[in-house]
C-alpha positions as CSV (number, residue, x, y, z in Angstrom):
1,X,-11.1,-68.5,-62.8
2,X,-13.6,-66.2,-61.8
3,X,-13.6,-67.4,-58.3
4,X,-9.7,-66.7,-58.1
5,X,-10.7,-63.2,-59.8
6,X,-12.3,-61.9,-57.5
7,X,-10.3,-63.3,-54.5
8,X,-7.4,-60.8,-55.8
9,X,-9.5,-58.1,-56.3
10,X,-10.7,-58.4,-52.6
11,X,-7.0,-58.6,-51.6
12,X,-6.2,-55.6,-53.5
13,X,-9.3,-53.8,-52.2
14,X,-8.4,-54.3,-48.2
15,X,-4.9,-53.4,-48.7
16,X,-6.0,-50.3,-50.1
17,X,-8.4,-49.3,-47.6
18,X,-5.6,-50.5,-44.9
19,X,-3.3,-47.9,-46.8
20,X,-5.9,-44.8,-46.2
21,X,-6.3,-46.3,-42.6
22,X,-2.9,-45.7,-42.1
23,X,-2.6,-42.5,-44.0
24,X,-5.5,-41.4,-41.9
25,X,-4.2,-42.2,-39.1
26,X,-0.9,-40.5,-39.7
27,X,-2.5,-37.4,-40.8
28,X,-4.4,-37.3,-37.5
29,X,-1.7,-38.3,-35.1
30,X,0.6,-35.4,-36.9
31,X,-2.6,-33.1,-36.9
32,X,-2.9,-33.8,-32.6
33,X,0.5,-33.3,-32.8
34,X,0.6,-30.1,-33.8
35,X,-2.1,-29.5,-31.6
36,X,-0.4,-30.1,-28.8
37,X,3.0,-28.8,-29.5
38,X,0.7,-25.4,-30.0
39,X,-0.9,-25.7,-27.3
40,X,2.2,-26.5,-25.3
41,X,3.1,-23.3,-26.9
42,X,1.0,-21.1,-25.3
43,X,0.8,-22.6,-22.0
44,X,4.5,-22.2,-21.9
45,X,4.5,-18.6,-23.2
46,X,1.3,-17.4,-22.2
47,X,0.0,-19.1,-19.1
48,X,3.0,-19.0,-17.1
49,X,3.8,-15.4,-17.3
50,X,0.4,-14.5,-16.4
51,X,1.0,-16.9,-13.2
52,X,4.0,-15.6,-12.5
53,X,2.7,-12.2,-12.7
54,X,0.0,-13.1,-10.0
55,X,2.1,-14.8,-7.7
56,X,4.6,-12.1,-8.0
57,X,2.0,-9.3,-6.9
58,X,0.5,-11.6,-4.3
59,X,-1.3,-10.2,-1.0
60,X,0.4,-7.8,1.1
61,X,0.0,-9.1,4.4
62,X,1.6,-11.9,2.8
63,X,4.6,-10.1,1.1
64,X,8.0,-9.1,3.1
65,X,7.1,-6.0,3.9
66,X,4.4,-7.6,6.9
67,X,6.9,-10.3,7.7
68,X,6.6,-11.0,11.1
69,X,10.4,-10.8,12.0
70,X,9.3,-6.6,11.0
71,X,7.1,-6.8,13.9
72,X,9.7,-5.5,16.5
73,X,7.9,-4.4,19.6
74,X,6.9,-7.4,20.7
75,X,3.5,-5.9,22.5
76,X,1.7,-8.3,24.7
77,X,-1.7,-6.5,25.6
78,X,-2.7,-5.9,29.6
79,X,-5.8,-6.8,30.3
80,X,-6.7,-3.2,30.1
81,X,-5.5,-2.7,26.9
82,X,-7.3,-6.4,25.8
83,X,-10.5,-4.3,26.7
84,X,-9.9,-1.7,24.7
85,X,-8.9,-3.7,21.5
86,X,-11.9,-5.0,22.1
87,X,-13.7,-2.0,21.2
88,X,-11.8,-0.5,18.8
89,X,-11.9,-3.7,16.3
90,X,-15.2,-2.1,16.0
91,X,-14.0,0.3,13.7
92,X,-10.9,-1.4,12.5
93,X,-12.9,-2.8,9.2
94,X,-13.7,0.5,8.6
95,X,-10.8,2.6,8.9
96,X,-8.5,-0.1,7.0
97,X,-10.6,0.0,4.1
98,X,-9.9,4.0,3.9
99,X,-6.0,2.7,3.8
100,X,-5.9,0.6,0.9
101,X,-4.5,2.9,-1.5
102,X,-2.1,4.0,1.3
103,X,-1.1,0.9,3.0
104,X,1.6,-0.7,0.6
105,X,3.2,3.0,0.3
106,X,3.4,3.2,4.3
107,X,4.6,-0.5,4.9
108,X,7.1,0.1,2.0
109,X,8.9,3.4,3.7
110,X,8.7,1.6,7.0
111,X,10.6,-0.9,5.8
112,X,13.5,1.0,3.8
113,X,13.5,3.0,7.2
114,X,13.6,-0.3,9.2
115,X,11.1,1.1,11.4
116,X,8.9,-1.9,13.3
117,X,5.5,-2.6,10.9
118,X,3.4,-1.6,14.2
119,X,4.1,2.2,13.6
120,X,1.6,1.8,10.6
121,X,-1.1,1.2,13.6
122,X,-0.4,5.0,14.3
123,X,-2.5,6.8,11.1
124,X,-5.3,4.5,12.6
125,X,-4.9,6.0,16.7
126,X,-5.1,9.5,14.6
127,X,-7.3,9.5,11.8
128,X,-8.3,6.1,10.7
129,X,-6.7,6.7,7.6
130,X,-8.6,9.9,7.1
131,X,-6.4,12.4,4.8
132,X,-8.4,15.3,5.5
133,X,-9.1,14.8,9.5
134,X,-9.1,17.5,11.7
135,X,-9.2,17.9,15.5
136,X,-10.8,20.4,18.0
137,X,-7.8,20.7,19.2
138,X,-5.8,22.6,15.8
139,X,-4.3,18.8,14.2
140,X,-4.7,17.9,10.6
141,X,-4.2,15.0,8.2
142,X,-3.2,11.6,8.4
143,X,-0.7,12.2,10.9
144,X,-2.4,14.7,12.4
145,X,0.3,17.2,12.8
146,X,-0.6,21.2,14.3
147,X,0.5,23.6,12.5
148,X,3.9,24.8,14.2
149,X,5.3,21.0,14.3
150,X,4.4,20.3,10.5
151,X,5.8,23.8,9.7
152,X,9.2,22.7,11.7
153,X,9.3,19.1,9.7
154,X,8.9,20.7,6.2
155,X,5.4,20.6,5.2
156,X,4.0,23.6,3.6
157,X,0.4,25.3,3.0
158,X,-0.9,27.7,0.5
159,X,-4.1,29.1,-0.5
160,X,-4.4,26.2,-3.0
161,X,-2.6,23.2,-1.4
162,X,-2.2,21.7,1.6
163,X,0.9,19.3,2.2
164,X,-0.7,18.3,6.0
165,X,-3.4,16.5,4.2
166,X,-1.1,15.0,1.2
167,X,-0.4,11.5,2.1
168,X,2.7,11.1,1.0
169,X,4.5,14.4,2.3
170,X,2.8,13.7,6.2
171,X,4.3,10.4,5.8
172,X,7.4,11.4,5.5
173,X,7.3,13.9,7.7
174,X,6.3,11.7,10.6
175,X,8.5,9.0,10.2
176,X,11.5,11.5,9.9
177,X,9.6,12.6,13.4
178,X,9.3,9.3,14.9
179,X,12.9,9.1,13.8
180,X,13.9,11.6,16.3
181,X,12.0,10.5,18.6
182,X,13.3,7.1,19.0
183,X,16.8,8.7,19.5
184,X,15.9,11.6,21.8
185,X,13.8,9.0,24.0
186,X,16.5,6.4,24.6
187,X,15.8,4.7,21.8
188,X,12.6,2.8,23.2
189,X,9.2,3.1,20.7
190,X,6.9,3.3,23.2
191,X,7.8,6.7,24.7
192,X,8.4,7.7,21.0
193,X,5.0,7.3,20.4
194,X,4.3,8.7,23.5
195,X,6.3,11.8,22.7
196,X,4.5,12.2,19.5
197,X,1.3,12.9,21.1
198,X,2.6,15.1,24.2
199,X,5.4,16.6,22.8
200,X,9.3,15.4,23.0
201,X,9.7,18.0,25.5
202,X,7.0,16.6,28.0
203,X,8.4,13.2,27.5
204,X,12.1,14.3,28.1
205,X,11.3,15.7,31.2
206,X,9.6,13.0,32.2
207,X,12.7,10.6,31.4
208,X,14.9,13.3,33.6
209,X,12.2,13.1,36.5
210,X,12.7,9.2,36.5
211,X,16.4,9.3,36.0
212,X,16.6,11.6,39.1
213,X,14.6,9.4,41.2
214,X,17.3,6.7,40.7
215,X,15.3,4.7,37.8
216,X,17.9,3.2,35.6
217,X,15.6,0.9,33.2
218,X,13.8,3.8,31.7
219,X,11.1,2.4,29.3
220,X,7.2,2.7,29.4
221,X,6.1,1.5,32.7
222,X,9.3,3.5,34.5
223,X,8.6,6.9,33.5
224,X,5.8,8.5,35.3
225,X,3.9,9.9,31.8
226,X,0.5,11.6,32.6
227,X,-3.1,9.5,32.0
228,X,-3.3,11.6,28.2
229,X,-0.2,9.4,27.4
230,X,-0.7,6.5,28.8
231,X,-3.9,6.3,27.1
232,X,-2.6,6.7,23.9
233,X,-0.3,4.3,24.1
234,X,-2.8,2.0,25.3
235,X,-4.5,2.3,21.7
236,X,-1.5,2.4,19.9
237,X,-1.2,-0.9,21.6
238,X,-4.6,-2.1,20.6
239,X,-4.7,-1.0,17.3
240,X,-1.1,-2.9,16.6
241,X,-2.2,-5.9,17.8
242,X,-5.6,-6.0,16.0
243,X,-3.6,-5.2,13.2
244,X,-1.2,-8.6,13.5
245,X,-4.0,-10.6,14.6
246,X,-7.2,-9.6,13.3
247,X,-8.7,-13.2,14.0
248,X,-8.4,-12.7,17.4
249,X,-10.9,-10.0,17.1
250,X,-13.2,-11.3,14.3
251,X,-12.1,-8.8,11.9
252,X,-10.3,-8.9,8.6
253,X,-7.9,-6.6,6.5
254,X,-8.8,-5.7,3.5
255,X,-7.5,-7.2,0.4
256,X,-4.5,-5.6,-0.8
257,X,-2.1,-6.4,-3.9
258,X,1.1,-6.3,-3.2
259,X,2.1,-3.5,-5.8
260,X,2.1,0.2,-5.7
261,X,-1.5,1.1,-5.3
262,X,-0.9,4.5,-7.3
263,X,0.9,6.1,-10.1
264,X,2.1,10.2,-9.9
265,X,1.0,11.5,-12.9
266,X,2.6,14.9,-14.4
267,X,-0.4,16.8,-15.6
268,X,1.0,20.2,-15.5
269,X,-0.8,22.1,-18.6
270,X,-2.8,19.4,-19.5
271,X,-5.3,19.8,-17.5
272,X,-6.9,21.6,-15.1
273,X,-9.6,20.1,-12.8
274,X,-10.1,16.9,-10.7
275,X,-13.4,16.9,-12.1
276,X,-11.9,16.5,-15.3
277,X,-9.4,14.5,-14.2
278,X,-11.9,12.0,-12.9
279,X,-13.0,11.9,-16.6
280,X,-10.4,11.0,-18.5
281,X,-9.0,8.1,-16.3
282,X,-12.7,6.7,-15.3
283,X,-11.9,6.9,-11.6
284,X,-14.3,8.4,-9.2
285,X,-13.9,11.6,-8.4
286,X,-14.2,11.2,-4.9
287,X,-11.4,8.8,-5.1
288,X,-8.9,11.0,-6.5
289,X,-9.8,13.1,-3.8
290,X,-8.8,10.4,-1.5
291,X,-5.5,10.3,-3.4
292,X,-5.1,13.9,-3.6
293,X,-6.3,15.1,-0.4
294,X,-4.0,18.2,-0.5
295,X,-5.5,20.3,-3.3
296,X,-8.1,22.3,-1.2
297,X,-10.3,22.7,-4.2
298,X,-11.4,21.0,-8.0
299,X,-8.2,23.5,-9.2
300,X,-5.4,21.1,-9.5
301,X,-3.5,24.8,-9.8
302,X,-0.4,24.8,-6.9
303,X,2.5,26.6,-6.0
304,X,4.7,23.7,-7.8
305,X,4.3,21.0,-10.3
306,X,2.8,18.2,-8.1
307,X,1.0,16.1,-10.5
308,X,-2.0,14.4,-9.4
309,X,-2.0,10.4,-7.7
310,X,-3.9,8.1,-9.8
311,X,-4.7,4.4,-9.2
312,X,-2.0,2.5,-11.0
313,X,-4.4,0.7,-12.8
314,X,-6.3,4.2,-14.4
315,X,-2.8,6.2,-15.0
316,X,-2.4,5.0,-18.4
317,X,-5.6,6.0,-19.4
318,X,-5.2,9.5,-18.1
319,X,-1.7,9.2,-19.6
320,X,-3.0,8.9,-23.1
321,X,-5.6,11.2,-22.5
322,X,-3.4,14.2,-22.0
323,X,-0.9,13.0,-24.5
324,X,2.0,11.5,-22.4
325,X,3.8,9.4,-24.4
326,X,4.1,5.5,-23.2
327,X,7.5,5.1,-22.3
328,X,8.2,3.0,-19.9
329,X,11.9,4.4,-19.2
330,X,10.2,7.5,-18.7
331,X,10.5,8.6,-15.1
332,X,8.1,11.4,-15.9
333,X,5.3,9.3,-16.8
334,X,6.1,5.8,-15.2
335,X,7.7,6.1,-11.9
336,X,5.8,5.2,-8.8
337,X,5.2,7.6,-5.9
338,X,8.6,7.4,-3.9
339,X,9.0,9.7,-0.4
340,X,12.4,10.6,-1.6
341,X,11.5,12.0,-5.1
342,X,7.7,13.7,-4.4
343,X,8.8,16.7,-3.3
344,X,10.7,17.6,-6.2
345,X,8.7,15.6,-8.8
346,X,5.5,17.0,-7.6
C-alpha cells in the first residue's frame, strides 16, 4: 500500500513539474517572441530610413550630377598638356578642398544649364576655389571677373558688399557668360573658354581671320589664337582631366555628400556681426567667411537683405538662435541657396 502510495504521488509530482516546464517554456518562447517582433519593429522603422537616408545623400562624384555621359568635351590631353597636368595635380588636393562647400552648388547649376561637368575645372585655372582672389592684373573672385565685365553681367559693389567675391552671384554670372560665349564662338567650348580669358572680341576676330583664310572647320586647333590663349586652354585642359581621373595623377577629391552643402539664412535684424554669427551656429568664423566672401567686413550690414550662407548642418542652430521659427514649408528659413532666387532672397 505504501509502495503503491508513493508511486502516484511520484506520478503526480513529474506531471506537475512537466506542466511548469511547459508553461515556462511558453512564457519564454512568447517572451522572444515579442522580442523579436520589437525588434523587427525597429529595424523596419528605424534602421531602414536611416539607410535610406545615407544611400540617398551618397558621394557626389558618385551622384548624377558627375555622370560621365555630363562629361561632353571629350578632352584627350597632348603630350604637352600631359606635362602640365602633371604639375598642376600638385595643387589640385589643395584647391578642391577650398571647393567643398561650393562644388555640389556648381555641378548642380551646370547641370540644370546642361553645360559639360568640365567647366567646373575653370574656378580651379582662376582661383583654386579662392572667393576672395585677386590678380595683378585688376580680376577678382572665383571667376575672376574685372570690373567692367562683372559690371556688364550684373554683379554689383558697394562700400559694404561685394557680389565679385559672392559665390553664388559670380556663378551665375559666368555661366550666363560662358553661355554667350558658346553661341557667339560657333558653339565649340574650347574657344568659349578661350574667349573668356582674352575677351569675345579677340576670339571673334580670330574666327573671322581663319574664316577668311578659307578654314571651314573652325574649332581650337584652326583658329590662330595667341600663346596667352592657348595656354590657358592648355590648363583648362589639365585641370578637367585631373578632375575625371584623379588616379591617374595620384590625387583624390575630397569627400563630398551629395546634398546642398549650405543653407541661406535670413538674418536681417537679428543680428549683426559674422563674429557673432560664428557664435550662435558653432561654425568657425573663418568659415563663414568662406561662405560669405562678399561682406567686406565683420558688418553683415548691405545694401539689401542678403542673409548670410551657413553650413546646412549649423543653420538650424543659428535658426533658433535668432528666433526663426522651424517650419519646414517656410521658404524663408528652409530653402537652399538656388542661382535663380539669391538675388532677390538675399
Amino acid at each position: 500500500m505504501i509502495r503503491k502510495t508513493i508511486l502516484i504521488l511520484s506520478t503526480l509530482l513529474c506531471g506537475s513539474i512537466i506542466a511548469l516546464t511547459a508553461c515556462t517554456t511558453d512564457t519564454n518562447t512568447k517572451a522572444t517572441l515579442a522580442k523579436s517582433v520589437q525588434t523587427s519593429e525597429l529595424t523596419t522603422t528605424i534602421k531602414p530610413e536611416s539607410i535610406a537616408k545615407e544611400d540617398k545623400v551618397g558621394s557626389l562624384w558618385n551622384s548624377e550630377l558627375f555622370n560621365d555621359s555630363r562629361f561632353k568635351l571629350d578632352i584627350k590631353l597632348t603630350p604637352r598638356e600631359q606635362k602640365e597636368a602633371r604639375l598642376m595635380a600638385r595643387n589640385f588636393e589643395a584647391h578642391m578642398q577650398s571647393s567643398t562647400l561650393f562644388m555640389y552648388h556648381l555641378l548642380s547649376e551646370l547641370k540644370q544649364r546642361n553645360m559639360p561637368i568640365e567647366l567646373a575645372a575653370l574656378p580651379l585655372v582662376e582661383s583654386g576655389f579662392n572667393p576672395r582672389a585677386k590678380s595683378h592684373a585688376g580680376a577678382h573672385g572665383p571667376w575672376q571677373f574685372i570690373r567692367s565685365t562683372g559690371k556688364s553681367l550684373g554683379l554689383e559693389r558697394t562700400s559694404n558688399y561685394d557680389e565679385f567675391y559672392d559665390f553664388i552671384e559670380s556663378t551665375d554670372a559666368s555661366l550666363r557668360y560662358l553661355e554667350h560665349l558658346y553661341r557667339e564662338c560657333g558653339e565649340n567650348w574650347d574657344l568659349a573658354v578661350a574667349a573668356y580669358n582674352q575677351g569675345e572680341f579677340a576670339i571673334k576676330k580670330a574666327i573671322r581671320r581663319a574664316k577668311a583664310n578659307g578654314v571651314t572647320d573652325i574649332n581650337f586647333n584652326t583658329v590662330k589664337l595667341t600663346n596667352h590663349a592657348n595656354l590657358y586652354v592648355m590648363r583648362f585642359h589639365a585641370y578637367a582631366d585631373i578632375l575625371r581621373h584623379p588616379e591617374n595623377y595620384g590625387v583624390n577629391r575630397p569627400e563630398i555628400e551629395n546634398r546642398p552643402a549650405f543653407k541661406r539664412v535670413q538674418i536681417a535684424g537679428r543680428i549683426n556681426s559674422m563674429t557673432q554669427a560664428a557664435k550662435l551656429s558653432g561654425v568657425k568664423v573663418s568659415t563663414l567667411k568662406h561662405l560669405n566672401a562678399g561682406y567686406l567686413s565683420d558688418s553683415l550690414k548691405s545694401n539689401k537683405q542678403r542673409g548670410l550662407l551657413v553650413p546646412v548642418e549649423n543653420a538650424k542652430r543659428l535658426e533658433r538662435a535668432i528666433g526663426i521659427e522651424d517650419n519646414a514649408n517656410s521658404q524663408e528659413s528652409t530653402a537652399f541657396v538656388e542661382t535663380n532666387d539669391s538675388k532677390s532672397q538675399g
